[in-house]
C-alpha positions in Angstrom: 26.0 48.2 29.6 27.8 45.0 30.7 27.4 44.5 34.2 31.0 42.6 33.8 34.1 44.4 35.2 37.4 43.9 32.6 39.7 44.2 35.4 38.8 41.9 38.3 35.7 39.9 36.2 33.3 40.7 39.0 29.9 40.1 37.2 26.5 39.9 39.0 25.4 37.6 41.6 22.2 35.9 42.4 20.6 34.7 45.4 17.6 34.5 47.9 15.6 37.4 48.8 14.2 36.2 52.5 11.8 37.8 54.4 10.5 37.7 58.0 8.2 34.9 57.6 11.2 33.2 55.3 9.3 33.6 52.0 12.6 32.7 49.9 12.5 35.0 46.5 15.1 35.2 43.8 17.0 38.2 43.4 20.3 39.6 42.4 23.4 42.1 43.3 24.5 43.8 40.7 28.3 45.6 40.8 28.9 49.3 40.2 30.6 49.2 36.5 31.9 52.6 35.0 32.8 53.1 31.7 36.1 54.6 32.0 38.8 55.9 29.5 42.0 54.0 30.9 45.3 53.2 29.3 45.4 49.6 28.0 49.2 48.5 26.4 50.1 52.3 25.9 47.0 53.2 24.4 43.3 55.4 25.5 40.5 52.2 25.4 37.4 53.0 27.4 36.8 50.0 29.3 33.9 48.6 31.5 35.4 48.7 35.2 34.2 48.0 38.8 34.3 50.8 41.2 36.5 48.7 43.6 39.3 48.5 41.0 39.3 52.3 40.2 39.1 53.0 43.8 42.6 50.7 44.0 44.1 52.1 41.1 44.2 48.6 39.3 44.1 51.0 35.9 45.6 53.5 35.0 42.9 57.1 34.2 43.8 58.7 30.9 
C-alpha cells in the first residue's frame, strides 16, 4: 500500500534515530493510511487516506 494520503498528501518522513550516547541512525515515521471507500465527484472510489483526515471528516464514508 502507498504510504501517501489522497486527501492531505501526508507521505512518510525521515530523520535521525539518536540515542543516549548520540549515536545518530536513520530512520523513518510512517503515517497511518486506510484504504477507505469514500465518495469522490458523486461516485464510491476507494481511496488511500490518512487517519487524521477521516478523523476530521475531510471525506465523505460511503
Amino acid at each position: 500500500m502507498a504510504n501517501l494520503c489522497e486527501v492531505c498528501g501526508k507521505s512518510t518522513a525521515s530523520g535521525m534515530s539518536v540515542s543516549h550516547s548520540h549515536i545518530r541512525t536513520k530512520r523513518t515515521w510512517k503515517p497511518n493510511i486506510q484504504r477507505v471507500r469514500a465518495i469522490v465527484d458523486g461516485e464510491t472510489k476507494k481511496v488511500n487516506v490518512c487517519t487524521r483526515c477521516l478523523r476530521s471528516n475531510k471525506i465523505t464514508r460511503a
